[in-house]
C-alpha positions, -999 to 999 in steps of 0.1 A, spaced: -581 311 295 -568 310 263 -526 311 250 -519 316 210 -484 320 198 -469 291 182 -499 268 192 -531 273 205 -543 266 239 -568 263 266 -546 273 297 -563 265 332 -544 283 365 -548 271 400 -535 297 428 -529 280 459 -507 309 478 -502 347 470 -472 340 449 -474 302 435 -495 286 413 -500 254 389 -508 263 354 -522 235 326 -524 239 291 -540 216 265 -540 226 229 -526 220 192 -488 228 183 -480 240 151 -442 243 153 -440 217 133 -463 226 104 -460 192 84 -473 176 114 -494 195 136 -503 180 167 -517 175 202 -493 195 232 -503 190 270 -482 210 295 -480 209 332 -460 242 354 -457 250 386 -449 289 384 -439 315 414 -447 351 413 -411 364 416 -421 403 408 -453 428 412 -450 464 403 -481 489 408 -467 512 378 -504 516 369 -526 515 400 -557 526 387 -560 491 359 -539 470 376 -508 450 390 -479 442 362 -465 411 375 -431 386 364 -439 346 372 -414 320 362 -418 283 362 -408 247 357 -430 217 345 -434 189 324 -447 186 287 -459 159 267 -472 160 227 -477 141 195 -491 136 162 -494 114 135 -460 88 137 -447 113 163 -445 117 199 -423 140 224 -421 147 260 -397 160 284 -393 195 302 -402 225 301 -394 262 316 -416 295 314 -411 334 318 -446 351 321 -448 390 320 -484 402 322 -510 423 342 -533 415 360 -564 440 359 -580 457 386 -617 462 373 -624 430 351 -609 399 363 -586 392 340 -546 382 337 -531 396 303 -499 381 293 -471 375 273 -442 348 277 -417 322 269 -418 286 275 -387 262 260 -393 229 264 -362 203 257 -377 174 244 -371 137 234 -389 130 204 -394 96 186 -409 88 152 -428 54 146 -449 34 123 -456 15 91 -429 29 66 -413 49 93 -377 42 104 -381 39 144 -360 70 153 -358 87 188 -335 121 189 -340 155 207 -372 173 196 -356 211 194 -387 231 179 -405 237 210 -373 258 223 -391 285 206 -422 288 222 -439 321 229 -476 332 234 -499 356 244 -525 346 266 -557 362 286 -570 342 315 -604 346 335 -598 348 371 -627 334 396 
């Protein structure tokens, strides 16, 4: 699938129950526009909510999650974890899962390199992550 919000994203789901599922996403953040960079995210998410308001297109469903993330561009790199709230639908005639959801991630961040002042402190931007995403189910 695909997730754009405050990045952009290839976003891969695995289902291995009904109601649990690992989700990966690789892609570009732009929360911090001086430096855009590389983002790679790892959740493990649980259904915790399905409600059949519309049972002719589909299932509207509530998934939260826990997981790792990891990041980095030039003379910068983060990592540390993250948490997701996904409210979406999941349609009955195309196979498709429609989103929309937050994911904060606390991160350590550290800045290196030639002319750069070796500094390590709490990367706060990515508390502010939300997206729209639209995955293809198999």
């Amino acid at each position: 699938g695909l997730r754009v919000g405050t990045g952009a994203q290839v976003e891969a789901e695995c289902f291995y129950s009904e109601n649990a599922y690992f989700e990966a996403l690789l892609g570009i953040d732009l929360l911090n526009l001086a430096h855009p960079g590389v983002d790679f995210t790892v959740l493990h998410n649980w259904n915790c909510c399905t409600w059949d308001w519309t049972p002719k297109a589909g299932q509207w469903f509530l998934d939260l999650g826990v997981g790792a993330n990891l990041g980095g561009a030039a003379h910068f790199c983060y990592g540390g974890v993250v948490g997701q709230c996904k409210f979406g639908i999941k349609f009955n005639k195309v196979p498709i899962r429609l989103a929309i959801d937050y994911s904060p991630a606390i991160n350590i961040g550290g800045w290196y390199g030639k002319g750069v002042d070796n500094v390590c402190g709490l990367y706060i931007p990515n508390l502010y992550n939300t997206a729209i995403s639209a995955t293809y189910c198999f």
